[in-house]
PQR file with spaces between the fields and no chain letter, atoms N, CA, C, O and H, PARSE charges and radii, in Angstrom:
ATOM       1  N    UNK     1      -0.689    1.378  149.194 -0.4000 1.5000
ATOM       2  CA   UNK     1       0.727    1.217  149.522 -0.0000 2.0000
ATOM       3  C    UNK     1       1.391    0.232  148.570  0.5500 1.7000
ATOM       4  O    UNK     1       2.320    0.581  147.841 -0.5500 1.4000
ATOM       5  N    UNK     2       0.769   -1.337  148.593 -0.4000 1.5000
ATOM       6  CA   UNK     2       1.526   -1.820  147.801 -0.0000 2.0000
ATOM       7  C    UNK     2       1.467   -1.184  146.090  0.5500 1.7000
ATOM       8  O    UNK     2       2.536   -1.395  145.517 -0.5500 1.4000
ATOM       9  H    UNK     2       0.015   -1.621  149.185  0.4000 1.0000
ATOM      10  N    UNK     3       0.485   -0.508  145.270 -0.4000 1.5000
ATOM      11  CA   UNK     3       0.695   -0.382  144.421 -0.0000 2.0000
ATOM      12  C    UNK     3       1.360    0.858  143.859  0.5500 1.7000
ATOM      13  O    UNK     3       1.387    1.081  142.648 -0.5500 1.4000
ATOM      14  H    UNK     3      -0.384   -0.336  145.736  0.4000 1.0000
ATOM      15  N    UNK     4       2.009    1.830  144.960 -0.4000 1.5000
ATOM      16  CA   UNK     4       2.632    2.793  145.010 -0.0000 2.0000
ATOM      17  C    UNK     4       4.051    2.055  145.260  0.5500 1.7000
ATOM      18  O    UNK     4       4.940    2.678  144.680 -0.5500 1.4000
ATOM      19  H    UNK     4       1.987    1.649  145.943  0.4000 1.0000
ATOM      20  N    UNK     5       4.364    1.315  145.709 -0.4000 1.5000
ATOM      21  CA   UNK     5       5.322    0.490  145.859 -0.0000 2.0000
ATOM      22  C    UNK     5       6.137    0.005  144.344  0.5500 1.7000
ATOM      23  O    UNK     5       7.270    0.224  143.918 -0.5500 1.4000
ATOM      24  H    UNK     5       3.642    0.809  146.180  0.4000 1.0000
ATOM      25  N    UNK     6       4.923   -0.773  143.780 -0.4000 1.5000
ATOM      26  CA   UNK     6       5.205   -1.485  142.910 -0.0000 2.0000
ATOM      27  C    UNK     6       5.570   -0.754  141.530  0.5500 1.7000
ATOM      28  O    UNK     6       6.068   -1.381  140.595 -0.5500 1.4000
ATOM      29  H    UNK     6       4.001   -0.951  144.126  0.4000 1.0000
ATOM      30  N    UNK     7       5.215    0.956  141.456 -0.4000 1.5000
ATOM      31  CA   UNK     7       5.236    1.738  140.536 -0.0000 2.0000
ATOM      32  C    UNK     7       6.354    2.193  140.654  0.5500 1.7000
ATOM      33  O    UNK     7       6.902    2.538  139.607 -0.5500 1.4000
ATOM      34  H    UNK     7       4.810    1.464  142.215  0.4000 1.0000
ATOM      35  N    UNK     8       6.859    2.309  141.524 -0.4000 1.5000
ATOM      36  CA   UNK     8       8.282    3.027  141.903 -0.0000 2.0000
ATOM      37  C    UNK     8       9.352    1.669  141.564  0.5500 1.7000
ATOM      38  O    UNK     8      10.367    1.969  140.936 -0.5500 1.4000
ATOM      39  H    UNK     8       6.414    2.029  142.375  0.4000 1.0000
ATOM      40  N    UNK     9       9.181    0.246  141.934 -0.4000 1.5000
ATOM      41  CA   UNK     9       9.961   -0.319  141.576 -0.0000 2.0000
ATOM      42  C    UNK     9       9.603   -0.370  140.190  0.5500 1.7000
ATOM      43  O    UNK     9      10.771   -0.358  139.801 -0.5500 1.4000
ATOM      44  H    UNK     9       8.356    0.001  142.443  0.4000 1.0000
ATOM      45  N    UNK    10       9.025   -0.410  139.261 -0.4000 1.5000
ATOM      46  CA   UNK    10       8.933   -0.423  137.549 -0.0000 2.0000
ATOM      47  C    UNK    10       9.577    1.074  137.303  0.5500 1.7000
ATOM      48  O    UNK    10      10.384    1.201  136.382 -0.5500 1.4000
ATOM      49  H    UNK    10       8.076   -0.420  139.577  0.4000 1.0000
ATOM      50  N    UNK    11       9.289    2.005  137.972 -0.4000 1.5000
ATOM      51  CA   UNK    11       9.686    3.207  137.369 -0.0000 2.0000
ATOM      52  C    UNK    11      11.632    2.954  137.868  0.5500 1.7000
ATOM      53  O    UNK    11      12.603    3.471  137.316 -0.5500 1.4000
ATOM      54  H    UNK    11       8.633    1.901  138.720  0.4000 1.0000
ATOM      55  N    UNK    12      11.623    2.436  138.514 -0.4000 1.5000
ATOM      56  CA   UNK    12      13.351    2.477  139.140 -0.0000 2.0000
ATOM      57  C    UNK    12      14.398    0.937  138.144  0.5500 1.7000
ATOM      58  O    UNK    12      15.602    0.822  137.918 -0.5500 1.4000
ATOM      59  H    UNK    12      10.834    2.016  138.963  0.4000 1.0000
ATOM      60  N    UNK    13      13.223    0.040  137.805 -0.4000 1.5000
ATOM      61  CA   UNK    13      14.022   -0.538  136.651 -0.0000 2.0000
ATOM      62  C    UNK    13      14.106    0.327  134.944  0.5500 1.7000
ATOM      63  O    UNK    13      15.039    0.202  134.150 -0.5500 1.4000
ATOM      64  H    UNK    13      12.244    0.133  137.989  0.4000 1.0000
ATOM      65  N    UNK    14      12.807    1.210  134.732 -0.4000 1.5000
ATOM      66  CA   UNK    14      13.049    1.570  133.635 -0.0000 2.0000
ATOM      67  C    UNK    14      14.159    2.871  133.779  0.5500 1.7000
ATOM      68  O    UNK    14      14.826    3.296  132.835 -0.5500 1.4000
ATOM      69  H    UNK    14      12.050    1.312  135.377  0.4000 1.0000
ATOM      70  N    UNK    15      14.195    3.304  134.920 -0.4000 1.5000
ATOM      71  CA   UNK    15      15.529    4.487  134.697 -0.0000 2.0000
ATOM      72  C    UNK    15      16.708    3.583  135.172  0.5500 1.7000
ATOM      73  O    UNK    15      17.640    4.332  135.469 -0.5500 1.4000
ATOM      74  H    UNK    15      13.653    2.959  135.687  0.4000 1.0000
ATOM      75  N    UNK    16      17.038    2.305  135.359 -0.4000 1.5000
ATOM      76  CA   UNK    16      18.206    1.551  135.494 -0.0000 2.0000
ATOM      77  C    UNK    16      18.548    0.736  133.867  0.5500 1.7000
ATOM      78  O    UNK    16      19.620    0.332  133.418 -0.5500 1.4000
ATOM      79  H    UNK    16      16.282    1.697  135.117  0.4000 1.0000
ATOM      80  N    UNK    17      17.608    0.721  133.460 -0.4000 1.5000
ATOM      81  CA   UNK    17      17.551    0.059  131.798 -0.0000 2.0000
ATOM      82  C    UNK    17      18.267    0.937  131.382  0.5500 1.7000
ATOM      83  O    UNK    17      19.410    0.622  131.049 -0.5500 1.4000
ATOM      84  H    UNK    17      16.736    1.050  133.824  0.4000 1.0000
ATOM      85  N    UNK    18      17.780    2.493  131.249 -0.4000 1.5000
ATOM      86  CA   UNK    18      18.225    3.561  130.078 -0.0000 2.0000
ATOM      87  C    UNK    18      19.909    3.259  129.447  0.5500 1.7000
ATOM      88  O    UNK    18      20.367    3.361  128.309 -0.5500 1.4000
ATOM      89  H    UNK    18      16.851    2.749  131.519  0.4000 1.0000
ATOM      90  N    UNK    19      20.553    2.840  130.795 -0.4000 1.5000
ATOM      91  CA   UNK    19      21.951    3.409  130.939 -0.0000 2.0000
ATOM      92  C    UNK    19      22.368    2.212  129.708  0.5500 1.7000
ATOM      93  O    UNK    19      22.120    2.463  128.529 -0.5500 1.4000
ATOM      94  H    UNK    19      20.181    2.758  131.720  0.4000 1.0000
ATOM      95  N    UNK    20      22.714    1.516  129.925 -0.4000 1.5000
ATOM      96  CA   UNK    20      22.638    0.296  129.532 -0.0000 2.0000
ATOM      97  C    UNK    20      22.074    0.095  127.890  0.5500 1.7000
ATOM      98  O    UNK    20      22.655   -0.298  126.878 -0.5500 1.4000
ATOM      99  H    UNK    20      22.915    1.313  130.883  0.4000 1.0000
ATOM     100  N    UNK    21      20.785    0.518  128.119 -0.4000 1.5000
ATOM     101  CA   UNK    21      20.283    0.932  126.195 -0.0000 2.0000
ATOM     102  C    UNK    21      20.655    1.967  125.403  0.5500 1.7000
ATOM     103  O    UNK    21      20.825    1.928  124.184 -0.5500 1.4000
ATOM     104  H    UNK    21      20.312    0.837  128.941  0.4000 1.0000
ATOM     105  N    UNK    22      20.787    2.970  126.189 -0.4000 1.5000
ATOM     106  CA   UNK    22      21.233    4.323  125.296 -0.0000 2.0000
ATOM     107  C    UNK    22      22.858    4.220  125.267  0.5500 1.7000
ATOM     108  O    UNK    22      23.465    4.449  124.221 -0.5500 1.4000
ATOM     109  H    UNK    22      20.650    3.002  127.179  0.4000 1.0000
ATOM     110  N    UNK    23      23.483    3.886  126.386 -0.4000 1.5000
ATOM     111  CA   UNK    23      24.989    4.134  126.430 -0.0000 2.0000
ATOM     112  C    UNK    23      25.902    2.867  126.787  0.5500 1.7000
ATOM     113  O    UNK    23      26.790    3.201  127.572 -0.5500 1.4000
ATOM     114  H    UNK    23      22.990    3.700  127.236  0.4000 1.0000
ATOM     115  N    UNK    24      25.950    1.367  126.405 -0.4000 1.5000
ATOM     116  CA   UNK    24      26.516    0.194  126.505 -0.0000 2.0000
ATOM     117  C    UNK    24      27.885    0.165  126.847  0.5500 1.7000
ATOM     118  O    UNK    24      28.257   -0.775  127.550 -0.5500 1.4000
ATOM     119  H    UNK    24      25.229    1.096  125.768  0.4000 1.0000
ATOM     120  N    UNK    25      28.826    1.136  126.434 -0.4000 1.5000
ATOM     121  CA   UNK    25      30.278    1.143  126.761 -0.0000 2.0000
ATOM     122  C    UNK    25      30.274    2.082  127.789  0.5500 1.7000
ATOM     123  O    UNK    25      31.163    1.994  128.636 -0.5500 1.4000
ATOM     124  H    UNK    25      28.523    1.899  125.863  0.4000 1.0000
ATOM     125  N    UNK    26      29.437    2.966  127.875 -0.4000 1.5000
ATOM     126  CA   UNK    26      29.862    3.943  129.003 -0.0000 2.0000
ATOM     127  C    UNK    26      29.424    2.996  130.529  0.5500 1.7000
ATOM     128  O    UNK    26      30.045    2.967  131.591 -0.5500 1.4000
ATOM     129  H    UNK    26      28.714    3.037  127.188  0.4000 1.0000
ATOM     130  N    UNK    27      27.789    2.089  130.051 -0.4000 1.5000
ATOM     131  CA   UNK    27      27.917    1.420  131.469 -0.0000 2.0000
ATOM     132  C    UNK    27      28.741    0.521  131.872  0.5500 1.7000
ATOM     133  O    UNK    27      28.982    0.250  133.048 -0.5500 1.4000
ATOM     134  H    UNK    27      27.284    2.112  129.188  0.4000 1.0000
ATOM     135  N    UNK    28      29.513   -0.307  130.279 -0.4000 1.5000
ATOM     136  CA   UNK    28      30.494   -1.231  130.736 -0.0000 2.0000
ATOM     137  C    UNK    28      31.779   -0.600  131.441  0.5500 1.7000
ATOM     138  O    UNK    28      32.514   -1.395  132.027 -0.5500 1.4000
ATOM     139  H    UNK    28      29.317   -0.087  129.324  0.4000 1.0000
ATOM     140  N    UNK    29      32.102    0.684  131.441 -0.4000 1.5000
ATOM     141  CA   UNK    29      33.038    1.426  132.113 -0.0000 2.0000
ATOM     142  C    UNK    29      32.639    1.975  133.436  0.5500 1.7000
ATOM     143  O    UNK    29      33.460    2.458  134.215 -0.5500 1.4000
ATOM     144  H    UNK    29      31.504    1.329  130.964  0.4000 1.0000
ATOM     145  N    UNK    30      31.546    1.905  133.644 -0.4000 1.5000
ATOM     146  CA   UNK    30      31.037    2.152  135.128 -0.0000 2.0000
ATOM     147  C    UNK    30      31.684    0.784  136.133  0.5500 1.7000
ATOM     148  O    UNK    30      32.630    0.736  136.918 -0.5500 1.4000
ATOM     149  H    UNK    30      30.879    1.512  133.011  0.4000 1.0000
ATOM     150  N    UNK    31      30.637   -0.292  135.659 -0.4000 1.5000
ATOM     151  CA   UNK    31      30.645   -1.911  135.809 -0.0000 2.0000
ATOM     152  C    UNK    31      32.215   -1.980  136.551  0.5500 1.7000
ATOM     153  O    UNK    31      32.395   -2.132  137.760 -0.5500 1.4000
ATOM     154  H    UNK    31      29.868   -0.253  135.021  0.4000 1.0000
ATOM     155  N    UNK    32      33.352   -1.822  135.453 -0.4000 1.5000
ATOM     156  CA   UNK    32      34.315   -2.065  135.540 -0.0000 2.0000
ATOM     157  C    UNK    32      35.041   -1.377  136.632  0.5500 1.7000
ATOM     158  O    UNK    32      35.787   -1.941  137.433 -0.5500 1.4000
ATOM     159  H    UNK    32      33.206   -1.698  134.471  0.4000 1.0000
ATOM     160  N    UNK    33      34.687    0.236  136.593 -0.4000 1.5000
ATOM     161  CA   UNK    33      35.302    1.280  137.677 -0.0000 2.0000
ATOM     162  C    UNK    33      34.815    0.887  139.057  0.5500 1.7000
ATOM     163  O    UNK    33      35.537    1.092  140.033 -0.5500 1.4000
ATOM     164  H    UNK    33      34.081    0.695  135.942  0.4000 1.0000
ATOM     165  N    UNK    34      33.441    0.249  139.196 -0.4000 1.5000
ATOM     166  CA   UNK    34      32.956   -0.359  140.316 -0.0000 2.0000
ATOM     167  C    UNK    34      33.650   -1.510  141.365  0.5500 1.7000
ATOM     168  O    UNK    34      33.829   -1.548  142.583 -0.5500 1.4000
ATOM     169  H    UNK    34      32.854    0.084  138.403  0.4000 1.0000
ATOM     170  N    UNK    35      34.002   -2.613  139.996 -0.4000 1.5000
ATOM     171  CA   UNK    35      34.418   -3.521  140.457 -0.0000 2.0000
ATOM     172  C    UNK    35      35.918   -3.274  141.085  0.5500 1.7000
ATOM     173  O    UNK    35      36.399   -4.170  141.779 -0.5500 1.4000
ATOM     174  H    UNK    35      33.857   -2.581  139.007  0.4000 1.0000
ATOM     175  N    UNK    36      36.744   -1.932  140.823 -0.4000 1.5000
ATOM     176  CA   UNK    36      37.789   -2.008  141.359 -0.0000 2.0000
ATOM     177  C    UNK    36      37.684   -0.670  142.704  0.5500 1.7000
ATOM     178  O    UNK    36      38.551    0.134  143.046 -0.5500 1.4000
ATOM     179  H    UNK    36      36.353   -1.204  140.260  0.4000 1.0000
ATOM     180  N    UNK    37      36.250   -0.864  143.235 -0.4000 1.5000
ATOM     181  CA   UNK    37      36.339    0.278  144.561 -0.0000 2.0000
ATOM     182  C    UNK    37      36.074   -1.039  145.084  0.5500 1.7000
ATOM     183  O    UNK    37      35.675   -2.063  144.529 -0.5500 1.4000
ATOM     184  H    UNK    37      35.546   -1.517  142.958  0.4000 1.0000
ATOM     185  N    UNK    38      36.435   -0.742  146.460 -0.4000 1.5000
ATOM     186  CA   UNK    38      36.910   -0.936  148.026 -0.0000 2.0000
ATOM     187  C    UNK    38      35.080   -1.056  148.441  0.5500 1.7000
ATOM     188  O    UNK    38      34.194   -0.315  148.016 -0.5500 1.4000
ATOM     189  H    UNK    38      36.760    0.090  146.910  0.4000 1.0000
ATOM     190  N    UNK    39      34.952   -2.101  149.284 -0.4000 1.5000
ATOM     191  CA   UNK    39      33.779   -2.523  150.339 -0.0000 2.0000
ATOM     192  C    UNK    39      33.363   -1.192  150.426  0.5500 1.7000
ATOM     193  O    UNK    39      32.387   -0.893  149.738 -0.5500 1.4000
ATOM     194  H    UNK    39      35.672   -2.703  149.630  0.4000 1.0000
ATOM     195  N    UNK    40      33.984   -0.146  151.255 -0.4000 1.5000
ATOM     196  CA   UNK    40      33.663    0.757  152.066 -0.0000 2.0000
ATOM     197  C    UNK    40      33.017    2.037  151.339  0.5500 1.7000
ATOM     198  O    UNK    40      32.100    2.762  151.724 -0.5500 1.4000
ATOM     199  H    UNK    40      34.777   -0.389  151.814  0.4000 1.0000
ATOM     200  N    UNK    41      33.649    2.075  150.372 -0.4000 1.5000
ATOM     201  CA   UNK    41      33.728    2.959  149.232 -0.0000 2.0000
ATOM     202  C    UNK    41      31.670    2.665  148.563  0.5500 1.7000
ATOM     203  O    UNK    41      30.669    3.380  148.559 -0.5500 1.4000
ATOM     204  H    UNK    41      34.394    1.486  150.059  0.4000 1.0000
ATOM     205  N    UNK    42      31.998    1.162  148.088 -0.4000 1.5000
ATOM     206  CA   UNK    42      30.634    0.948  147.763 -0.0000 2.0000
ATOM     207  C    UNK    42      29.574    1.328  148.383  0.5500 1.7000
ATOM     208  O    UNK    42      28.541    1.822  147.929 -0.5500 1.4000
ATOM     209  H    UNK    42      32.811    0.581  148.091  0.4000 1.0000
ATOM     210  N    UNK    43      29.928    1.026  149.647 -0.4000 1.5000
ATOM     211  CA   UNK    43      28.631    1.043  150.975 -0.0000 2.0000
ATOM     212  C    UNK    43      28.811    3.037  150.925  0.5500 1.7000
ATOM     213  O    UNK    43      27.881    3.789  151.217 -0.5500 1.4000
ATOM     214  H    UNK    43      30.766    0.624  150.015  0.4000 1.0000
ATOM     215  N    UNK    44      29.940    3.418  150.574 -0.4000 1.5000
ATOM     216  CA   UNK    44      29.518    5.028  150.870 -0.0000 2.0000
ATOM     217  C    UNK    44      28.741    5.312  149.598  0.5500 1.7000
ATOM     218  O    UNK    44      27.929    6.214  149.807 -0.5500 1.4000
ATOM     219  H    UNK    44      30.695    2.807  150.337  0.4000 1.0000
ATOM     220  N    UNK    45      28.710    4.915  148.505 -0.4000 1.5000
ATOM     221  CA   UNK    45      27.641    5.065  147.368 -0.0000 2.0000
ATOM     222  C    UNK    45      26.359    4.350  147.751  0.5500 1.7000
ATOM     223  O    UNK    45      25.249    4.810  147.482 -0.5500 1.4000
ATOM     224  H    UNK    45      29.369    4.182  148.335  0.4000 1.0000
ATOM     225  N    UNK    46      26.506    3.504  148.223 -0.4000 1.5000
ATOM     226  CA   UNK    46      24.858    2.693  148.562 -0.0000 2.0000
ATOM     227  C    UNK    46      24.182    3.530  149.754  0.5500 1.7000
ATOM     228  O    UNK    46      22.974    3.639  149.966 -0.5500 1.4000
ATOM     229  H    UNK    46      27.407    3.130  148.442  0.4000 1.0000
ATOM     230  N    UNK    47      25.297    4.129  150.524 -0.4000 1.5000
ATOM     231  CA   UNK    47      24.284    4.876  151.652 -0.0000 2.0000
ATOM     232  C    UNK    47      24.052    6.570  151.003  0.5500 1.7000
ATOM     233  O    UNK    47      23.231    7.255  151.613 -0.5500 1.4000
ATOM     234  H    UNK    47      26.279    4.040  150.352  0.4000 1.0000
ATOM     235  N    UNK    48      24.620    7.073  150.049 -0.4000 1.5000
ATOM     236  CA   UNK    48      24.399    8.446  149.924 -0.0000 2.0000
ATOM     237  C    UNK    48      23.339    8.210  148.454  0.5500 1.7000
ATOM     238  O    UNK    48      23.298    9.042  147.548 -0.5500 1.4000
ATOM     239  H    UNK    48      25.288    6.517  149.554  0.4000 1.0000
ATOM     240  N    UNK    49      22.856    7.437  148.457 -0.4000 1.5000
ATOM     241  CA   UNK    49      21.821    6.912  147.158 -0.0000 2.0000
ATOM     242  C    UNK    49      20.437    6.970  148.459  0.5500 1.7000
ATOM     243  O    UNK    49      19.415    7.654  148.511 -0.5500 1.4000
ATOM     244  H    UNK    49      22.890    6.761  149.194  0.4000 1.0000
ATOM     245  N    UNK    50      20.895    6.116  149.209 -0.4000 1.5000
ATOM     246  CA   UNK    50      19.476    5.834  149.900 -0.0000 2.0000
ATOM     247  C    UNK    50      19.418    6.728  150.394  0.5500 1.7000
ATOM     248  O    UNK    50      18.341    7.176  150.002 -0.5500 1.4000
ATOM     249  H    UNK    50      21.725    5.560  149.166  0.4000 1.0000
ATOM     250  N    UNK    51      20.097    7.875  151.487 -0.4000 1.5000
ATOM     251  CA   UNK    51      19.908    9.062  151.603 -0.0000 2.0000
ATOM     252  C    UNK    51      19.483   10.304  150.828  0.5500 1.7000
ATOM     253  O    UNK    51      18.943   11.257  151.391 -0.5500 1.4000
ATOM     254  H    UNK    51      20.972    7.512  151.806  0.4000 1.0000
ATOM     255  N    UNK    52      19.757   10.266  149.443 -0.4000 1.5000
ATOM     256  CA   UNK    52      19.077   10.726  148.438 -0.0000 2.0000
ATOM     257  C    UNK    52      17.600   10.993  148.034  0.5500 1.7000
ATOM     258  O    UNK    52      16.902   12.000  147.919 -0.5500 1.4000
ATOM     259  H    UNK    52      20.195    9.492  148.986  0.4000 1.0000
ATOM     260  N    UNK    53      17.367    9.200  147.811 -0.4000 1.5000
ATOM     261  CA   UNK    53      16.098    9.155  147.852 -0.0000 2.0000
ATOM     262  C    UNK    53      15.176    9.268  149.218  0.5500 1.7000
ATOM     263  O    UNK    53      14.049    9.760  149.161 -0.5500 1.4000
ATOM     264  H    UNK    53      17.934    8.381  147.904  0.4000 1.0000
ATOM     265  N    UNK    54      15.728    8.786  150.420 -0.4000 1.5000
ATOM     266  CA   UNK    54      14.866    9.312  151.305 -0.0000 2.0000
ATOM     267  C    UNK    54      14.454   10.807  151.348  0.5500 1.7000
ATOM     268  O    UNK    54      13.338   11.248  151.619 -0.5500 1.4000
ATOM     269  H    UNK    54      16.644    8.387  150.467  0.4000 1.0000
ATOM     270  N    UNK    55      15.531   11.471  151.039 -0.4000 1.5000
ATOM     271  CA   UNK    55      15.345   13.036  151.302 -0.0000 2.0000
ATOM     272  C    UNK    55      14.398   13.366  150.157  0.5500 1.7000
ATOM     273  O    UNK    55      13.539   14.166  150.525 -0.5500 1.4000
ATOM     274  H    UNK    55      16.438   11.112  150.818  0.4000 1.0000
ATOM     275  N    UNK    56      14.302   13.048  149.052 -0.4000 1.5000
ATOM     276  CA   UNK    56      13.545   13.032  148.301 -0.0000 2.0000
ATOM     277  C    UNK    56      11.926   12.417  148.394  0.5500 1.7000
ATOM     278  O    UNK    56      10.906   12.894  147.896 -0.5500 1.4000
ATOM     279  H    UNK    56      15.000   12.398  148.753  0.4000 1.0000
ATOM     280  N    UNK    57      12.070   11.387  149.082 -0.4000 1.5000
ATOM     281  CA   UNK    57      10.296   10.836  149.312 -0.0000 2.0000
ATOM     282  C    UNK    57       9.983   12.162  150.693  0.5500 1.7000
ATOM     283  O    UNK    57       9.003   12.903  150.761 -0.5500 1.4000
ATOM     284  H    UNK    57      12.899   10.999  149.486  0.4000 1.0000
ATOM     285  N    UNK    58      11.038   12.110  151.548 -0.4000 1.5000
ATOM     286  CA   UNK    58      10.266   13.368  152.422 -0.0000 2.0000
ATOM     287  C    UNK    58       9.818   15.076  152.315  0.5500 1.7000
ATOM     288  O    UNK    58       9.168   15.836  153.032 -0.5500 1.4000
ATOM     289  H    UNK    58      11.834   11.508  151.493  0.4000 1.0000
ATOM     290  N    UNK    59      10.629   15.213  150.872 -0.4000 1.5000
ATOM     291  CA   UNK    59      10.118   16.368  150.473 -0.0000 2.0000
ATOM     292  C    UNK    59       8.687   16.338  149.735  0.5500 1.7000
ATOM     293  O    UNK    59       7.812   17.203  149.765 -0.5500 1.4000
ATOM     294  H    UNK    59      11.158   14.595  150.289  0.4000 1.0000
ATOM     295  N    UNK    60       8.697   15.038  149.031 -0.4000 1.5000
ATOM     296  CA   UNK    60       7.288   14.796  147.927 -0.0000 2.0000
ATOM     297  C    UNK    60       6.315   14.671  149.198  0.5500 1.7000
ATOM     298  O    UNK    60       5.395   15.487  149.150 -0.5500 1.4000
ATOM     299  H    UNK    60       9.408   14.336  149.007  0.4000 1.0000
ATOM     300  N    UNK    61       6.309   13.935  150.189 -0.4000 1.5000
ATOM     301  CA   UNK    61       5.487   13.786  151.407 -0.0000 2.0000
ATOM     302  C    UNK    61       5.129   15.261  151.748  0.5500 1.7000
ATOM     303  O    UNK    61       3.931   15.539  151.791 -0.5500 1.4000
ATOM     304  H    UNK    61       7.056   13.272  150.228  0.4000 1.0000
ATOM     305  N    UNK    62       5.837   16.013  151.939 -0.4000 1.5000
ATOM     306  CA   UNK    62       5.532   17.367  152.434 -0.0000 2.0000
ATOM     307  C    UNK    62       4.590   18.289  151.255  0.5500 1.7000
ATOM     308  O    UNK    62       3.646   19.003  151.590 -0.5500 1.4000
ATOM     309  H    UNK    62       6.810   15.787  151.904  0.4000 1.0000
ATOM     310  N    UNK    63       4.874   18.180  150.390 -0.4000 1.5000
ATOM     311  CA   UNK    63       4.023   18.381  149.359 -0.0000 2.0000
ATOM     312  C    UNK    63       2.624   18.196  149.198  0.5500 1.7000
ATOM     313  O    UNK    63       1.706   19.014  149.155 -0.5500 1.4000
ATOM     314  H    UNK    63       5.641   17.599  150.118  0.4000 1.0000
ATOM     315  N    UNK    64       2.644   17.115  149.128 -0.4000 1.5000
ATOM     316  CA   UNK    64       1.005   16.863  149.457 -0.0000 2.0000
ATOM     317  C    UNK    64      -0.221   16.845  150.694  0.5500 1.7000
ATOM     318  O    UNK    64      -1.386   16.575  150.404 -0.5500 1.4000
ATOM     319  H    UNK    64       3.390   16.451  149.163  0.4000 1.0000
């Protein structure tokens, strides 16, 4: 568990790096578009992310 853990957080900083190394102005235009949404707005991106990936670990679960 923990080292299935710990692979997913290295694998979830190196696909959070990419943006940032390959494309610097496009993430500074994210950054920026971010900072001008609304509390609510955020939390509806933070919950349809984690819903994402849950739906996603329960399909890989079913898989194996």
């Amino acid at each position: 568990m923990g080292n299935a853990l710990l692979t997913a957080i290295a694998l979830m900083l190196i696909l959070e790096g990419c943006v940032p190394l390959l494309a610097p102005a496009l993430w500074r235009e994210v950054v920026r578009h971010l900072i001008t949404l609304r509390n609510g707005q955020l939390r509806y991106i933070g919950l349809s992310a984690m819903l994402a990936g849950s739906t996603l670990l329960i399909l890989l679960s079913f898989r194996n």
